[in-house]
C-alpha positions in Angstrom: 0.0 0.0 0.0 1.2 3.7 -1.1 1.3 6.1 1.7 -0.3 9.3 1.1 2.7 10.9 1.0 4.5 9.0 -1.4 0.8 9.4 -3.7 1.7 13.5 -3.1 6.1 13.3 -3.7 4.7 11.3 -7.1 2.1 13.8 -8.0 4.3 16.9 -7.3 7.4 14.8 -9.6 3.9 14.9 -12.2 3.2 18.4 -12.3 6.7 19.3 -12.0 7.4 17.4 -15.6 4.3 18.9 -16.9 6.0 22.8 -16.1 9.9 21.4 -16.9 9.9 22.5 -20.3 8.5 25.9 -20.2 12.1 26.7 -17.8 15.2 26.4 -20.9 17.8 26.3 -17.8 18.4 23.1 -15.4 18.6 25.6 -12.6 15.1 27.5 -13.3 13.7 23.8 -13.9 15.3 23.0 -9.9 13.9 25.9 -8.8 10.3 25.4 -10.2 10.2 22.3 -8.1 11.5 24.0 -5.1 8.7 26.3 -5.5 6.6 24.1 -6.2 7.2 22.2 -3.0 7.5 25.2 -0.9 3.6 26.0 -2.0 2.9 22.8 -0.5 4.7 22.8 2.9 3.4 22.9 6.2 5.6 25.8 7.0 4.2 29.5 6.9 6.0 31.5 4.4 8.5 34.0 6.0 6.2 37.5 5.0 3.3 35.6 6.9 5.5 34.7 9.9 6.7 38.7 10.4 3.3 40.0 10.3 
């Protein structure tokens, strides 16, 4: 049985193939998926944590 969060590391590995191509670079394609799995952290982004 697949735990739920390997279901969401294979989705997120999905969506980030899907966007690959529109970054030309190997860096802007690494920092997609950073992004990417920064969106879908638990942790507050840092302009929500000073406020």
């Amino acid at each position: 049985m697949t735990s739920p969060v390997n279901l969401w590391k294979q989705e997120l590995r999905g969506l980030h193939s899907r966007l690959a191509p529109l970054f030309h670079s190997v860096g802007s394609q690494h920092r997609c998926l950073a992004y990417l799995r920064g969106l879908l952290s638990e942790r507050p982004s840092i302009s929500y944590a000073m406020m």
